[in-house]
C-alpha positions as CSV (number, residue, x, y, z in Angstrom):
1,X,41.6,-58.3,-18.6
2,X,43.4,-61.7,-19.7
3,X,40.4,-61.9,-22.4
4,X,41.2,-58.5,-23.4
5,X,44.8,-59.2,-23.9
6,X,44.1,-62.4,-25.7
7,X,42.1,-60.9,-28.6
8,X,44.5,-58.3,-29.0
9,X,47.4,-60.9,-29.0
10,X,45.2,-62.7,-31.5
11,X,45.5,-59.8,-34.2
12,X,48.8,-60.0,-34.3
13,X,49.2,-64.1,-34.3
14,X,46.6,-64.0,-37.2
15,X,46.2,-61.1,-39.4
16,X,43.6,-62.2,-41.5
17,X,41.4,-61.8,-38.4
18,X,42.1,-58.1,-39.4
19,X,40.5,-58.4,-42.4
20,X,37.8,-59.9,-41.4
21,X,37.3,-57.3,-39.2
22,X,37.4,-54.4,-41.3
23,X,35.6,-55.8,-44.4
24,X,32.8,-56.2,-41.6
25,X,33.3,-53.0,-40.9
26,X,33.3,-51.5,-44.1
27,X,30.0,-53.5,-45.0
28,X,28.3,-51.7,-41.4
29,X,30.1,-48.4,-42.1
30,X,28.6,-47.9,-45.7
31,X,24.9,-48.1,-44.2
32,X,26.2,-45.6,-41.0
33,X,27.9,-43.0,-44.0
34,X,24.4,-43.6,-46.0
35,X,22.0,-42.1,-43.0
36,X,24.7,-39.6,-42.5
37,X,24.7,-38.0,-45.4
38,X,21.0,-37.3,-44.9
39,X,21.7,-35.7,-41.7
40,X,24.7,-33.5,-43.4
41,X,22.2,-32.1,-45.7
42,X,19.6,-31.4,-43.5
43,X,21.9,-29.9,-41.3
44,X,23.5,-27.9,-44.1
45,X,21.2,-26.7,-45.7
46,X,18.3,-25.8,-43.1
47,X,20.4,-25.7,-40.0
48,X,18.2,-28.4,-37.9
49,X,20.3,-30.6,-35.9
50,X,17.4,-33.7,-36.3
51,X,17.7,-36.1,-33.0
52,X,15.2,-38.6,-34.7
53,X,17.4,-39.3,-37.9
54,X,18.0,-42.5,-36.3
55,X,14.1,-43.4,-36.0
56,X,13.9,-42.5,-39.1
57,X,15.9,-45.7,-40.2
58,X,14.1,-47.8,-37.9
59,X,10.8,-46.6,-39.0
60,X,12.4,-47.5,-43.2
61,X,12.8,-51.0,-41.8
62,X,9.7,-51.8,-40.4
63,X,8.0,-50.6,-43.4
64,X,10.0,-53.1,-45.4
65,X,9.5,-56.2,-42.6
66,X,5.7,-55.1,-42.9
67,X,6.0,-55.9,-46.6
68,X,7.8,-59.1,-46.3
69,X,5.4,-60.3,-43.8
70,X,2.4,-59.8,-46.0
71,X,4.1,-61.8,-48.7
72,X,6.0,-59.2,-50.8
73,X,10.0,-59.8,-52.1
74,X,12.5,-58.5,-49.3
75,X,14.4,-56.7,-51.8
76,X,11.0,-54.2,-52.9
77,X,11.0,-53.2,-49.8
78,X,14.0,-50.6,-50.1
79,X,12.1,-48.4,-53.1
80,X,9.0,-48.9,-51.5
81,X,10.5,-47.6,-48.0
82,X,12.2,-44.9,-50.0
83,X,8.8,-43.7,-51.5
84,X,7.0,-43.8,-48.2
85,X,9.3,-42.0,-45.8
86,X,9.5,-39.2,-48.5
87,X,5.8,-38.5,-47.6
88,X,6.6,-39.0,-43.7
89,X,9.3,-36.5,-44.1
90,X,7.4,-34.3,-46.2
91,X,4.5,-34.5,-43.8
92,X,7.1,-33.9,-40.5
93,X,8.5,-30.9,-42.2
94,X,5.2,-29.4,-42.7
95,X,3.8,-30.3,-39.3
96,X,7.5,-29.9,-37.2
97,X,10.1,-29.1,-38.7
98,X,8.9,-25.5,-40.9
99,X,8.0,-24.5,-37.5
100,X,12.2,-24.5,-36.1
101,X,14.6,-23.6,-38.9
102,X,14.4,-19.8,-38.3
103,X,14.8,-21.0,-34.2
104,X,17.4,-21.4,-31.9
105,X,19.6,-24.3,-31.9
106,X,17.8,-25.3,-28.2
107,X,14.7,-25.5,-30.0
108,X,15.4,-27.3,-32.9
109,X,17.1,-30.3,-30.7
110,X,14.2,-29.9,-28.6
111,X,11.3,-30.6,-31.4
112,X,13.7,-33.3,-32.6
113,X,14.0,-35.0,-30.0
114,X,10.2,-35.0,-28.9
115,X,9.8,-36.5,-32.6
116,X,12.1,-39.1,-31.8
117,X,10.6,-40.2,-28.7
118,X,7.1,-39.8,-30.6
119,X,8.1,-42.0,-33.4
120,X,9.6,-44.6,-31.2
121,X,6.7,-44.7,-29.6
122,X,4.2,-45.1,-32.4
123,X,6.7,-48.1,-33.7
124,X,6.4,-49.6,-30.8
125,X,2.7,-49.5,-30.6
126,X,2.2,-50.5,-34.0
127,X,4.7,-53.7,-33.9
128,X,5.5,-54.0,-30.5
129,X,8.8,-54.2,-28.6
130,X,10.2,-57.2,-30.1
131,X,13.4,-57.4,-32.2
132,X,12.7,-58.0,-35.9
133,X,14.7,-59.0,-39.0
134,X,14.4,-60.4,-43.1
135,X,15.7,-63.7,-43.7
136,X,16.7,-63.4,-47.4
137,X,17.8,-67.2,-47.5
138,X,20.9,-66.5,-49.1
139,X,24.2,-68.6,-48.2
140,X,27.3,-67.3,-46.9
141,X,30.3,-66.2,-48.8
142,X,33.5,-67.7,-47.9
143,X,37.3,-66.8,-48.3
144,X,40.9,-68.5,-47.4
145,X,38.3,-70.8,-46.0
146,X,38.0,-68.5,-42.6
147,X,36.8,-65.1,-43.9
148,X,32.8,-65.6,-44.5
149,X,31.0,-63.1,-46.1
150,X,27.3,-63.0,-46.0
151,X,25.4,-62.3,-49.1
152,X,23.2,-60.5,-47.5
153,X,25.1,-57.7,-46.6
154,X,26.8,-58.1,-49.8
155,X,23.5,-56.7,-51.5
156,X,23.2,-54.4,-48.6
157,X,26.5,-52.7,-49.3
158,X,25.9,-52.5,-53.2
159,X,22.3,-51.1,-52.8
160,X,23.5,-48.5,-50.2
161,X,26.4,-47.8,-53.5
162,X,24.1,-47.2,-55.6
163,X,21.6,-45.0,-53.7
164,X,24.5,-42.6,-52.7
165,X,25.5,-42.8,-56.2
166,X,21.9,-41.8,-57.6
167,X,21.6,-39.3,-54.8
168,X,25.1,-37.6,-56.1
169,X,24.6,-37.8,-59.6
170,X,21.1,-36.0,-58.8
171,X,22.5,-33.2,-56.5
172,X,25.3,-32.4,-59.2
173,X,23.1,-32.7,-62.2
174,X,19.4,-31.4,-61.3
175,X,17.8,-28.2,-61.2
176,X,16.7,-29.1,-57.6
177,X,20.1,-30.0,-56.5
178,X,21.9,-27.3,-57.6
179,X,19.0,-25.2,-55.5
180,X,19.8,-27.3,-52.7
181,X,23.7,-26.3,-52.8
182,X,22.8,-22.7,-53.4
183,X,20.9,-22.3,-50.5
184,X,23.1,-24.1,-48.4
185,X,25.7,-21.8,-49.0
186,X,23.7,-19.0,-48.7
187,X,19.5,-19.3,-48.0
188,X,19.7,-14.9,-48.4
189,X,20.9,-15.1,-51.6
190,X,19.3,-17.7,-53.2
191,X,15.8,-16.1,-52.1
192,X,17.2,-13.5,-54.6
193,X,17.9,-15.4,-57.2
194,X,14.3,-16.8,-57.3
195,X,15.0,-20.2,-55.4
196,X,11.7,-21.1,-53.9
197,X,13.6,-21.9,-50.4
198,X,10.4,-23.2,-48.6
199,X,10.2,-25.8,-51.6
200,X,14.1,-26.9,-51.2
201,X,13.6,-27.1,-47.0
202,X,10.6,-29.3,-47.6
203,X,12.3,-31.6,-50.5
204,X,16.0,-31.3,-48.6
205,X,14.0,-33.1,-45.5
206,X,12.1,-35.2,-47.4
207,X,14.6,-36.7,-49.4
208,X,17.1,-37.1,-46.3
209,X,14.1,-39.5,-44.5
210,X,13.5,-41.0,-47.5
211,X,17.0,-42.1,-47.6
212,X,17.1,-43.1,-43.9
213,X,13.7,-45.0,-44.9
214,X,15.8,-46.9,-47.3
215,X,19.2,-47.4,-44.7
216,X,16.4,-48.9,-43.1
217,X,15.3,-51.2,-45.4
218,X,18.5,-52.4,-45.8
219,X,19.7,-52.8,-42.2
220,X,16.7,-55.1,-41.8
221,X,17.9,-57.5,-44.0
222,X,21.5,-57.3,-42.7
223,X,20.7,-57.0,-38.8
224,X,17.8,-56.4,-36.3
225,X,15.6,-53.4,-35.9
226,X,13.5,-52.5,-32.9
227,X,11.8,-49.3,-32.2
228,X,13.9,-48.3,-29.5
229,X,16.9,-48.6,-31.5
230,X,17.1,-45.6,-33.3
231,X,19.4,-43.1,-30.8
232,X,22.3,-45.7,-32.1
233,X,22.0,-44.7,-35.5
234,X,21.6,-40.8,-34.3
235,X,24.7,-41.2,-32.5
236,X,26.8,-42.6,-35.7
237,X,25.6,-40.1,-37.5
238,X,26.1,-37.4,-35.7
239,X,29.7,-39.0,-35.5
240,X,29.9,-39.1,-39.2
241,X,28.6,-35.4,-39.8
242,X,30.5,-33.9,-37.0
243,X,34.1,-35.6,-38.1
244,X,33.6,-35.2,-41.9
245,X,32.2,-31.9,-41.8
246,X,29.0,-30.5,-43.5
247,X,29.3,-30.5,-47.2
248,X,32.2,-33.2,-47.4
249,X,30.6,-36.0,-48.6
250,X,34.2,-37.9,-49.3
251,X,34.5,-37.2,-45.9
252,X,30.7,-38.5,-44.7
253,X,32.5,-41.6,-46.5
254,X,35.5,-42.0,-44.9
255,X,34.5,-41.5,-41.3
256,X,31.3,-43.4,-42.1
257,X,33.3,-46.7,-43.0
258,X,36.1,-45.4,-40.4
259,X,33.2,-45.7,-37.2
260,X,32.3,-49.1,-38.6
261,X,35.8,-50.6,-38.4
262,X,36.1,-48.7,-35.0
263,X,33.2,-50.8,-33.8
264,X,34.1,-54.4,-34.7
265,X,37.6,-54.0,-33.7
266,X,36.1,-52.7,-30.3
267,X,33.3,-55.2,-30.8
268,X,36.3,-58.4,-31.4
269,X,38.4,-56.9,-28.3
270,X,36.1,-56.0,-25.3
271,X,32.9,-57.9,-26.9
272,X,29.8,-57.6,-28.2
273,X,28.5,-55.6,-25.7
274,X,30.8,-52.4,-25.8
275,X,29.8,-52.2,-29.6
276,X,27.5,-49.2,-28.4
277,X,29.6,-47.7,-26.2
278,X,32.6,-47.5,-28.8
279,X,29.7,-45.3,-30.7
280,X,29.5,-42.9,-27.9
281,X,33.1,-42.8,-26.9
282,X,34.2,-41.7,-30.7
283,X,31.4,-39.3,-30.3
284,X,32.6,-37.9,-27.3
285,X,36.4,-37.7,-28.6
286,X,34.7,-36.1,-31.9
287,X,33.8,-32.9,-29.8
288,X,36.9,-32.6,-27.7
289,X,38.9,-33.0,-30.9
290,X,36.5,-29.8,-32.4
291,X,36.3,-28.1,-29.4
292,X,39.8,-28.1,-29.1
293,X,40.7,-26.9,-33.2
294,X,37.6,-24.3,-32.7
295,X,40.3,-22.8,-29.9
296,X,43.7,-23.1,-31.5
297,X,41.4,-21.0,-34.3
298,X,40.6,-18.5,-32.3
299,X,42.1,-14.7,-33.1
300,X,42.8,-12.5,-30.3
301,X,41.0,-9.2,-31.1
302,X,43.5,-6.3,-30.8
């Protein structure tokens, strides 16, 4: 408890600790909002609640680490992890996923997670159990001679920028994304209208693991990946989705760069090792705090 005390007494005796702490967290929260987004559309538009999103980052990174160690640039390996777990997605949909979107909810979380534990699994098998990282060699950023910034995660955050940017530009301005919106606001309709729905369910999933695949590829150079690691990342993001909303992607944004900030402050106070739990805690306050406006919304029938 006296540690506890002491780093909270030490935000107050020395604010620029703050800062330090939520630039960090902005820099972890921009790769959280990036895999949520995925999730958001996936959810939106197709109505599958996907347990494995987080393996799908994992599985992004170790295609990029695989790269790196057979003597290819670190920073190839997000387009290349990009283009590869769009055909993993693509193959998943055909193989899993086509099979629950008219389903239950039960039975979509079910098939998900099965696919998590199955790609964990496979990662595992294929590159064993050991954590893994990218050394980019670059130095470290440093400001008011205390606050260091590694350029590393510099990068990170600018090439997680400009994916979401490219992925927004493409969603307002394509033929493809505007059949993405239109059947996520109403799959009936669009059927009428001559959207191909099948074909916007198999790109919708696609694209969402090929931008986990990239997250991935990032958060490699940044941190650690190992195959078991993925139910962290499905956590954050179903923290993301669930407090921003479907269809909100300001909101994917905010909450995405708000869970990050959550964690290293929790991370700085009770240590390292409650970064997780801080995760699941926001998660679980996420669903009392819906559970609760669902019943204040509630109309009485008369």
């Amino acid at each position: 408890m006296d540690q506890i005390l002491g780093n909270i007494s030490l935000l107050f005796e020395f604010p620029i600790v703050n800062l330090k702490i939520i630039l960090d967290g902005i820099m972890v929260g921009a790769l959280f909002a990036l895999a949520a987004y995925g999730l958001a559309l996936v959810w939106g538009v197709m109505n599958v609640k996907n347990l494995a999103q987080g393996d799908f980052v994992i599985a992004g990174g170790y295609v990029s680490w695989w790269l790196v160690q057979h003597g290819f640039p670190a920073l190839l390996g997000v387009p290349v992890a990009f283009v590869v777990m769009w055909g993993i997605g693509w193959v998943v949909y055909k193989l899993v996923i086509s099979r629950v979107i008219e389903r239950d909810l039960f039975t979509s979380l079910l098939a998900t997670f099965g696919l998590a534990i199955m790609m964990a699994q496979i990662l595992n098998l294929l590159f064993g159990s050991d954590t893994q990282s990218v050394d980019l060699g670059y130095d470290v950023l440093y400001f008011f001679d205390f606050i260091d910034v590694p350029i590393a995660k510099l990068i990170g955050v600018l090439m997680a920028a400009a994916l979401a940017t490219g992925v927004i530009i493409f969603m307002k301005s394509s033929r493809m994304g505007q059949a993405i919106r239109a059947t996520a606001q109403d799959a009936r309709a669009a059927r009428v209208m001559g959207i191909d729905t099948e074909k916007v369910y198999a790109f919708t999933f696609s694209l969402n693991s090929a931008i986990c695949g990239a997250a991935g590829a990032i958060i490699v150079m940044v941190w650690v990946i190992q195959p078991f690691y993925g139910i962290s990342y499905s956590i954050r993001a179903f923290v993301i989705v669930t407090a921003a909303g479907l269809g909100n992607l300001p909101g994917v944004i905010a909450a995405g760069l708000g869970i990050g900030a959550a964690e290293q402050y929790g991370a700085h106070i009770f240590g390292i090792g409650y970064q997780q739990a801080i995760a699941v805690l926001l998660l679980l306050l996420v669903l009392l705090v819906r559970l609760i406006q669902q019943r204040r919304n509630r109309q009485v029938l008369k």
